[in-house]
NUDO-756142 format. One line per 8 residues: number of its first residue (from 1); for each residue x, y, z of N, C-alpha, C, O. Coordinates in pm, 1 decimal. Atoms other than C-alpha are relative to their C-alpha. Layout:
N
NUM	X Y Z X Y Z X Y Z X Y Z  ...
This chain:
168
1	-75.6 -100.1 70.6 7667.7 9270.3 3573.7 77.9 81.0 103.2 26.4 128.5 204.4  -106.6 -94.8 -80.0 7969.0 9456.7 3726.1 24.2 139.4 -27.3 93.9 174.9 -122.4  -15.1 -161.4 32.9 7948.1 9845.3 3753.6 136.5 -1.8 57.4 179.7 -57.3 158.5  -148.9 -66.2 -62.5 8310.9 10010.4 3752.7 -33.1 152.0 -79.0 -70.0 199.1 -186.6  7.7 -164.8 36.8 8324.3 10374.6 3812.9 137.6 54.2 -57.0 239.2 9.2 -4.1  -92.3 -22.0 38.2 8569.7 10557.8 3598.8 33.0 151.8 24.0 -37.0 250.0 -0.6  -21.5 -167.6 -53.1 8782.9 10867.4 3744.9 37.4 71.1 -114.8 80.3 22.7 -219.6  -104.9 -91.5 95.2 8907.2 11141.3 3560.0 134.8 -37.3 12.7 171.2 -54.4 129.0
9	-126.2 73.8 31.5 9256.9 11012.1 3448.4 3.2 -135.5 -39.3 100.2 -207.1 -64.3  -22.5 161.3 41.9 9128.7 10684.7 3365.0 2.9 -96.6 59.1 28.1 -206.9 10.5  -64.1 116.2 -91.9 9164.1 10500.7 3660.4 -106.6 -29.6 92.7 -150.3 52.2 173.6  166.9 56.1 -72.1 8843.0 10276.8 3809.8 26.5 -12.7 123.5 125.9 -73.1 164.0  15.1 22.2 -162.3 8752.6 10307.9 4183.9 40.9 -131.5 -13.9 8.8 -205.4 -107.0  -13.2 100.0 -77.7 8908.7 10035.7 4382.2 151.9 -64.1 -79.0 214.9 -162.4 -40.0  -181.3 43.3 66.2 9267.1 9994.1 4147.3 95.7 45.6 98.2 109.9 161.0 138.8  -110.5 -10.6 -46.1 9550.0 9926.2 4331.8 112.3 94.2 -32.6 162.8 35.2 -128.1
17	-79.6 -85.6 53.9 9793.2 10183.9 4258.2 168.2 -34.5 56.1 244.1 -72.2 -33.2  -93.3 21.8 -55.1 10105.3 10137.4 4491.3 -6.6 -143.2 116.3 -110.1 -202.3 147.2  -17.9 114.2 -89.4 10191.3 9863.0 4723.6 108.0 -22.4 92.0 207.2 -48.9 24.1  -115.0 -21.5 -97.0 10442.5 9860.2 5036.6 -9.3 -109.9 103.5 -112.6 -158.7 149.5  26.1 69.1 -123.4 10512.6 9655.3 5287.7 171.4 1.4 136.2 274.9 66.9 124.2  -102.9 35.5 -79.6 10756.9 9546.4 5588.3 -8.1 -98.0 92.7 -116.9 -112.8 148.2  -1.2 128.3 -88.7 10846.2 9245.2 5801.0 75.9 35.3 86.1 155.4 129.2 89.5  -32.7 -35.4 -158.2 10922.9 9217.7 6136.8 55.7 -130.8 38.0 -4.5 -231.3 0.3
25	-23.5 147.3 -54.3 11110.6 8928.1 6299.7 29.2 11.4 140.3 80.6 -80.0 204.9  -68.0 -22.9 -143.8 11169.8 9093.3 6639.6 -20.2 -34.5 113.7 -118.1 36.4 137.5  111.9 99.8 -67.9 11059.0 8892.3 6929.6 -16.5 79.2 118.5 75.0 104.5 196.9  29.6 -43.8 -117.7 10867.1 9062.5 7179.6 -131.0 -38.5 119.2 -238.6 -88.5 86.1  81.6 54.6 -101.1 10686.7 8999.4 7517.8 -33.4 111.6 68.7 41.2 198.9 113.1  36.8 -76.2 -143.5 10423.3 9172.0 7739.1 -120.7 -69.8 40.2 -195.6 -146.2 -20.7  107.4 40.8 -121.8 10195.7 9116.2 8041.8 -81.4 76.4 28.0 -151.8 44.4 123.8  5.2 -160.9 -38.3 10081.7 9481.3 8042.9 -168.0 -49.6 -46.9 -195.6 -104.6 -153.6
33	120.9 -27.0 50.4 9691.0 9495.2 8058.0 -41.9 100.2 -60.6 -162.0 109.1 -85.9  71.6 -114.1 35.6 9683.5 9826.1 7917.7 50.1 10.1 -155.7 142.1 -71.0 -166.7  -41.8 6.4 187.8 9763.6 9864.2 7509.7 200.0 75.9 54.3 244.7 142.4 147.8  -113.8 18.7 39.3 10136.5 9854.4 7394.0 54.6 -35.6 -138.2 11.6 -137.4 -192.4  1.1 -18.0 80.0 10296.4 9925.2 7104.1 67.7 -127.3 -35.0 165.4 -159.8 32.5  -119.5 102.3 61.7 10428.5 9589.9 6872.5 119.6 70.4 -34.7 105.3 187.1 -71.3  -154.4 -106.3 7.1 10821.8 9716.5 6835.1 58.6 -121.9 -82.3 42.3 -241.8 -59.7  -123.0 54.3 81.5 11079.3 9604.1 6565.2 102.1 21.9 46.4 201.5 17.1 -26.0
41	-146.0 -25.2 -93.0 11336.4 9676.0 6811.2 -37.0 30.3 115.7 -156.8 47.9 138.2  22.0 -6.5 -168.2 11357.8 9723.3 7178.4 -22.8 138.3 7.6 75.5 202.3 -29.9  86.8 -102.2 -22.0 11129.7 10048.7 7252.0 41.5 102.1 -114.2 99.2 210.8 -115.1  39.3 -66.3 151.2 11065.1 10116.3 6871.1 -102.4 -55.0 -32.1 -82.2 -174.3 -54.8  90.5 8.3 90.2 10716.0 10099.6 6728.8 10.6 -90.6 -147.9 90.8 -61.5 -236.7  -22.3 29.8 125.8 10674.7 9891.3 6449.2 -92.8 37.7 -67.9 -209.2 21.5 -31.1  61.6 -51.7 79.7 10552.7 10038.5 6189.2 12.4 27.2 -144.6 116.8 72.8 -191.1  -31.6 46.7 166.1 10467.5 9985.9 5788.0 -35.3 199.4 -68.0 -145.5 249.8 -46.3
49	81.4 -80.7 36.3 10449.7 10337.2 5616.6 15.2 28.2 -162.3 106.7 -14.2 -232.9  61.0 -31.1 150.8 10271.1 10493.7 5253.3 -42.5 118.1 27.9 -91.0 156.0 134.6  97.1 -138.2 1.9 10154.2 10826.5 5156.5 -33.7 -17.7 -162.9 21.2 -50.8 -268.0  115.8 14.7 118.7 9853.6 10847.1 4936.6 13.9 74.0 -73.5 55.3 185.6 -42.2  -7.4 -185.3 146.2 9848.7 11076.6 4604.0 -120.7 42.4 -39.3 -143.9 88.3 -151.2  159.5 -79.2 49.2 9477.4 11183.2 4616.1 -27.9 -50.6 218.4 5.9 -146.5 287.9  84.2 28.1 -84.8 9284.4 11242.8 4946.5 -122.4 -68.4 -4.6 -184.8 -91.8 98.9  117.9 115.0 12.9 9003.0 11024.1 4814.3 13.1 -135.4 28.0 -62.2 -229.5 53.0
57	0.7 159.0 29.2 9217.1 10762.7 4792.7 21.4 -102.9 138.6 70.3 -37.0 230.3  38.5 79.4 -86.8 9178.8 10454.0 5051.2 153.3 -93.3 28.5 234.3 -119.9 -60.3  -120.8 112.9 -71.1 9462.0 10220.1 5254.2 -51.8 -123.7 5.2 -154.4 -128.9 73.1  52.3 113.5 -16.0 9398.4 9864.6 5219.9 120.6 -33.9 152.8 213.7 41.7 180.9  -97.5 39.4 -113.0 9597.5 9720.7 5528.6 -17.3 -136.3 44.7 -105.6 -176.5 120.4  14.0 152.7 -7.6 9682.9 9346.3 5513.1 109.9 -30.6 99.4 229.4 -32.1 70.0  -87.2 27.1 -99.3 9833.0 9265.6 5824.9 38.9 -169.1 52.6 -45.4 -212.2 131.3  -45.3 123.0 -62.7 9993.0 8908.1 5918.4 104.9 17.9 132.5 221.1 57.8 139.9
65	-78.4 1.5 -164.4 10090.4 8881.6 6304.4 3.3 -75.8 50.8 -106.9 -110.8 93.2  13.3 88.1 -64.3 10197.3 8631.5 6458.1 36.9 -8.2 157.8 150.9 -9.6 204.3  -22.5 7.2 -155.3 10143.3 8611.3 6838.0 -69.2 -96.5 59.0 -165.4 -159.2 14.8  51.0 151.3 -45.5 10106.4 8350.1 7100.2 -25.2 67.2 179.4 38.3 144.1 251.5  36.9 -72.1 -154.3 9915.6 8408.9 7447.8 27.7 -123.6 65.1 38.3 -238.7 22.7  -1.6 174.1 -96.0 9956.3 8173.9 7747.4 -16.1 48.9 123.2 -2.6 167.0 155.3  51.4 20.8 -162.9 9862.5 8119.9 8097.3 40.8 -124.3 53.8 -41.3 -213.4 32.2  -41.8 103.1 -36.7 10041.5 7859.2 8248.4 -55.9 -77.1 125.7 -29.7 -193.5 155.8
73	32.3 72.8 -105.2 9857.2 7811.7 8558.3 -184.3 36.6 6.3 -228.5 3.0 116.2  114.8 -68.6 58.4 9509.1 7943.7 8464.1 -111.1 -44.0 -134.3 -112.2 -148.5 -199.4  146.9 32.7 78.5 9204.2 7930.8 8245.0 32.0 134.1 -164.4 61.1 97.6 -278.3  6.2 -106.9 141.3 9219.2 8255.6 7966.2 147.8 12.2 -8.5 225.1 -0.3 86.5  -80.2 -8.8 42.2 9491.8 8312.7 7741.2 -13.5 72.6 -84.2 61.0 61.6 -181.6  16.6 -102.8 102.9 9344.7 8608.8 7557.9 38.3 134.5 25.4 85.3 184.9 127.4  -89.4 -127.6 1.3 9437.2 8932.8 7443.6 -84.9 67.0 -91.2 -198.4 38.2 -129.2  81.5 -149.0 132.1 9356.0 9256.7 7187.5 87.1 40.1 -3.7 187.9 46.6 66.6
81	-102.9 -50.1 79.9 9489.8 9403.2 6953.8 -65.5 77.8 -58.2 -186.0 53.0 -62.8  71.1 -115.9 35.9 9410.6 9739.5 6782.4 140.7 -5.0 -118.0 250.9 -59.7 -118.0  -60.1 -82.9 79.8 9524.8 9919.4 6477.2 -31.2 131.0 -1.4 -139.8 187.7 10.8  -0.9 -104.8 -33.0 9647.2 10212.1 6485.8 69.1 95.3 -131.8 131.8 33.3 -217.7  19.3 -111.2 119.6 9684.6 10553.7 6223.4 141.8 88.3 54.1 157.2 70.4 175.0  -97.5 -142.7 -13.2 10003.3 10852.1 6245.3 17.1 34.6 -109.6 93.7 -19.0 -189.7  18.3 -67.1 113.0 9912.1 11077.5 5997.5 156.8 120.4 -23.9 212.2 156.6 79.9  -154.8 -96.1 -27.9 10257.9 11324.6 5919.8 67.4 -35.6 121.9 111.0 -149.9 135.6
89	-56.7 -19.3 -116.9 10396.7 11410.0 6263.6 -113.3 -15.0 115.8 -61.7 -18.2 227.5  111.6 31.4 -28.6 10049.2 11355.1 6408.5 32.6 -81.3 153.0 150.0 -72.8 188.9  29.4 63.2 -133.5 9985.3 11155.2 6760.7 -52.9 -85.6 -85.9 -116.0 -44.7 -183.4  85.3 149.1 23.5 9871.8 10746.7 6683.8 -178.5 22.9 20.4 -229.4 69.9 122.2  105.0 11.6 -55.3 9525.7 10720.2 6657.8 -59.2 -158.8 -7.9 -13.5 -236.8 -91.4  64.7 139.7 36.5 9317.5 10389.9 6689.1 -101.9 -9.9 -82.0 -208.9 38.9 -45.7  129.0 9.5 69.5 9097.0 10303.9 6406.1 -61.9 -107.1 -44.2 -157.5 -118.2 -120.9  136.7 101.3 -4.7 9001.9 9968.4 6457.3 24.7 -68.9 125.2 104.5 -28.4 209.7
97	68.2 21.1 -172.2 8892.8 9780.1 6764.1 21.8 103.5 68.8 114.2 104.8 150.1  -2.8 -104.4 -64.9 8842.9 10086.3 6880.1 -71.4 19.0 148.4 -39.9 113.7 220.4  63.8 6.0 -92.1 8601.2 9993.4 7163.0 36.4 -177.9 91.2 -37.1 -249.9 158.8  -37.3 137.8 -60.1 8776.5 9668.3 7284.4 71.8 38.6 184.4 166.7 90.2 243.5  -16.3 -20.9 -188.7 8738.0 9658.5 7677.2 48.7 -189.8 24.4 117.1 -194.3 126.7  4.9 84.7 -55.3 8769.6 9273.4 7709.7 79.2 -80.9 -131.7 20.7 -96.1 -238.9  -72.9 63.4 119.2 9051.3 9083.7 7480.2 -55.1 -140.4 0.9 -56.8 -220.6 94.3  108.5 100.0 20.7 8829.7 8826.3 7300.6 111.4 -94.9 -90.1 59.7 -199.1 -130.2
105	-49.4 64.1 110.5 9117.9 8683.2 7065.8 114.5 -100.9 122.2 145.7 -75.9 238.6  -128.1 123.6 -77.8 9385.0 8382.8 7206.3 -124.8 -122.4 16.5 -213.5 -140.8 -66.7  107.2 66.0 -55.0 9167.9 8129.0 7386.6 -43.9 -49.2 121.2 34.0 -18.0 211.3  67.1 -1.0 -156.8 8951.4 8008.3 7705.9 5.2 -149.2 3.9 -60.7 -207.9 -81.9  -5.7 112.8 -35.5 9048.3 7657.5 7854.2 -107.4 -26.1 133.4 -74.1 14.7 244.6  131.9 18.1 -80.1 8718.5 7564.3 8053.4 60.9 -99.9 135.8 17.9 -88.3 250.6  -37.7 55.8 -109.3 8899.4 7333.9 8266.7 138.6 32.7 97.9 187.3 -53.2 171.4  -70.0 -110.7 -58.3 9152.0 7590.8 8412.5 126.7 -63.5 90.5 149.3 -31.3 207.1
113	-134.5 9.4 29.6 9505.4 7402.9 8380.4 114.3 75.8 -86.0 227.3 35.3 -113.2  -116.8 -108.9 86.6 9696.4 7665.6 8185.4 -53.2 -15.4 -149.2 -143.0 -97.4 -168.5  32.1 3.8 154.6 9658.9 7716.9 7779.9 121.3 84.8 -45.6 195.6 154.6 23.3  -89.9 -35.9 52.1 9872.0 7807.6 7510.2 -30.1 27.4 -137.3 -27.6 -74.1 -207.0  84.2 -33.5 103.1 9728.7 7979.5 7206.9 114.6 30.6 -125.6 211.6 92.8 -82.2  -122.0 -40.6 90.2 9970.0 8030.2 6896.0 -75.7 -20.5 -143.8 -98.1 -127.5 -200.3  -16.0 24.7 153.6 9866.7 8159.5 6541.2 1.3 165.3 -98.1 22.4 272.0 -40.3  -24.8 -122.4 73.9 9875.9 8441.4 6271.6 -162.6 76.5 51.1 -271.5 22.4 69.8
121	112.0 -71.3 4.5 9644.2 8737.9 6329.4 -56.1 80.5 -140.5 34.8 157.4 -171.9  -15.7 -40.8 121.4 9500.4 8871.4 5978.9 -105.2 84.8 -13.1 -166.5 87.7 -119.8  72.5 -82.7 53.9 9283.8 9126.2 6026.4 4.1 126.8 -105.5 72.8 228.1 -117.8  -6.7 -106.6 146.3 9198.3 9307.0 5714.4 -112.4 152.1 20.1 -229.9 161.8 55.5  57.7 -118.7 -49.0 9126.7 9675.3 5743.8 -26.6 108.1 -111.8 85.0 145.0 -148.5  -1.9 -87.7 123.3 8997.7 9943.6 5432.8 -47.5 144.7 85.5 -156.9 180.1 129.4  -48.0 -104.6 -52.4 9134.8 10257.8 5572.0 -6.6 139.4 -48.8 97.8 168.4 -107.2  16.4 -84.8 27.0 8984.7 10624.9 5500.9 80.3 108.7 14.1 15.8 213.2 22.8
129	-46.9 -114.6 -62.1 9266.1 10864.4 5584.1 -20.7 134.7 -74.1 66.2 214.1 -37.8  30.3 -143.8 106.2 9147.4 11185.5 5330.9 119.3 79.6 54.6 107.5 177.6 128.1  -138.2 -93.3 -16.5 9531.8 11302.0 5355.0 109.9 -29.2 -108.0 124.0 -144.4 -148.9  -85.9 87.6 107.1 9813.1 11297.4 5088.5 121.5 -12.1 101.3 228.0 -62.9 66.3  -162.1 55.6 -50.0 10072.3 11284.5 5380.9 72.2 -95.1 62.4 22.1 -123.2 171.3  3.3 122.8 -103.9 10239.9 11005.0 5521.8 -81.6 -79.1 72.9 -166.0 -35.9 151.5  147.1 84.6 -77.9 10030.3 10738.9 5652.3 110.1 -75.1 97.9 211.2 -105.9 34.8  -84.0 163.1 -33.1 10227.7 10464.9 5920.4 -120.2 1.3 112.3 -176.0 81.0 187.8
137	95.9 47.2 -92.6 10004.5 10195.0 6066.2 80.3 -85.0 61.6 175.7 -141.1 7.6  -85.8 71.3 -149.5 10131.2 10023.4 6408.7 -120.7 -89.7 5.3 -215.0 -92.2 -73.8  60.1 83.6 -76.7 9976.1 9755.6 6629.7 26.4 32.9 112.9 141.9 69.3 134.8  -42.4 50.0 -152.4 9932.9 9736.7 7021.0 -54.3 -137.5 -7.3 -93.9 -203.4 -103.4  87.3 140.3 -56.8 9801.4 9426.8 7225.8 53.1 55.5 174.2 141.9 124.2 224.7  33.0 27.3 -116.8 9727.3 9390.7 7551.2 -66.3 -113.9 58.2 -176.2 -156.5 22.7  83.3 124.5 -70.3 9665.5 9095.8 7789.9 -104.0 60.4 85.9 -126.2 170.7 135.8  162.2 -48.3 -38.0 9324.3 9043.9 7910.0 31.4 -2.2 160.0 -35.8 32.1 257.3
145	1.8 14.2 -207.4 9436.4 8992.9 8268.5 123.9 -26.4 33.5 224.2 -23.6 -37.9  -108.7 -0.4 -80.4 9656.0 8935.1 8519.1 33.2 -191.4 -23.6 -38.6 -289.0 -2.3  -62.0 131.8 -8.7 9916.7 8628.1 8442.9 38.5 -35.7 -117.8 144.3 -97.4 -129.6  -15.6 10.6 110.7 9863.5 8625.3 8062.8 103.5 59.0 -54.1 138.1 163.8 0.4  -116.1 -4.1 34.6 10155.4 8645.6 7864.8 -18.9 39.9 -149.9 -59.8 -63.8 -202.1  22.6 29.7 86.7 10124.4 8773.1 7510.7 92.9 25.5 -83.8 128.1 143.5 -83.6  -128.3 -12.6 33.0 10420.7 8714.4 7291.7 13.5 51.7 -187.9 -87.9 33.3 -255.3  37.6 -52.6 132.8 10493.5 8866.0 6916.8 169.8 -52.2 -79.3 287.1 -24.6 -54.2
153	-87.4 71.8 91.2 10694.9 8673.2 6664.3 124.9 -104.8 136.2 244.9 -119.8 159.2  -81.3 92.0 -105.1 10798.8 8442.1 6945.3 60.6 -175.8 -86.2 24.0 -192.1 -202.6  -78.9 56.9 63.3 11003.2 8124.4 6846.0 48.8 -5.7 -185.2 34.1 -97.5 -265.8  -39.5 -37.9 137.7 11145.9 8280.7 6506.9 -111.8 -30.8 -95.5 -83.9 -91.3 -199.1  62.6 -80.4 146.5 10814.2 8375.6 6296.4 20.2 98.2 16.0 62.1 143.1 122.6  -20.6 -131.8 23.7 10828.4 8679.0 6174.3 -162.7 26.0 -42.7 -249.4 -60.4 -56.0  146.4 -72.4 25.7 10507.5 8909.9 6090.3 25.9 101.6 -121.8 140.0 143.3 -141.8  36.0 -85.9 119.2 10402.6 9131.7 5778.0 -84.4 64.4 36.5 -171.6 24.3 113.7
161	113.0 -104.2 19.9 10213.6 9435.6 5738.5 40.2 47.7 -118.9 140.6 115.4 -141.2  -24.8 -95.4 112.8 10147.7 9518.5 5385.4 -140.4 84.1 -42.3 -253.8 50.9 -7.6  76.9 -120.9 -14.1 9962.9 9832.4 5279.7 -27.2 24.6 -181.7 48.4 -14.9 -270.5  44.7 22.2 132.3 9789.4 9894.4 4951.8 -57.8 161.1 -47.3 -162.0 209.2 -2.8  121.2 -136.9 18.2 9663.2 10232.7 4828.9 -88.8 0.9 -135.2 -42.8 6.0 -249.3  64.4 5.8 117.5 9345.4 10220.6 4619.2 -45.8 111.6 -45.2 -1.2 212.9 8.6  5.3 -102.6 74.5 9196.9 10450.6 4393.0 -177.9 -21.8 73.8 -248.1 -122.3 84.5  95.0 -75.1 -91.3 8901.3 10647.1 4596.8 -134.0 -31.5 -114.1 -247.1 10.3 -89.6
């Protein structure tokens, strides 16, 4: 049996209410071990944004990214990637992989001739911001080391981030 809670106004926890999104086709490259923002243009942030109409209510955040790591003369070809929060006028915050010291995603060639990792990233994120103002969520990445290459919508894919606001 399926319990659904019903709010005042009629409307059961977990209903979709609005839905937004934006695509990205902009092709960018870094080497940078330290986090970096994905950009829809040359040193612009990309970023999908929604503002919620109840502070109860929740951000679903369905992100499709497509990036490709490589190491051409080498063994790892991994990287990390974080999502990140700017509430109004606010400073970015990170609110998931928030504790990522060692980029676990791309992949590890054991016999340490180069690698070349290429596919969509889709982590799915259910997002608490208790604010009705503006929400925009970004991406960084960062390579795990020195040599790695990690590239974002490289030979013409493009990437999605769409954003969902449910009912709290």
């Amino acid at each position: 049996m399926a319990l659904t809670k019903i709010l005042a106004g009629g409307m059961s926890a977990g209903t979709v209410i609005q839905t937004l999104s934006s695509s990205n086709s902009y092709e960018f490259s870094t080497s940078s071990t330290s986090f970096v923002d994905l950009e829809s243009s040359s040193g612009t942030a990309w970023e999908t944004a929604i503002t919620p109409s109840s502070t109860s209510n929740k951000i679903l955040i369905l992100p499709s990214i497509h990036i490709r790591s490589l190491d051409s003369d080498s063994h790892s070809a991994r990287f990390a990637l974080t999502i990140q929060s700017k509430i109004g006028s606010g400073s970015p915050s990170t609110i998931f992989n928030t504790s990522v010291s060692q980029g676990r995603l791309g992949g590890y060639d054991y016999g340490g001739s180069g690698l070349q990792v290429a596919s969509y990233y889709n982590t799915i994120f259910l997002y608490s911001p208790s604010t009705t103002s503006e929400v925009k969520i970004r991406f960084q990445v960062r390579a795990s080391g020195s040599g790695v290459t990690v590239e974002h919508n490289s030979d013409d894919y493009d990437s999605l981030c769409v954003l969902q606001e449910v009912v709290g």
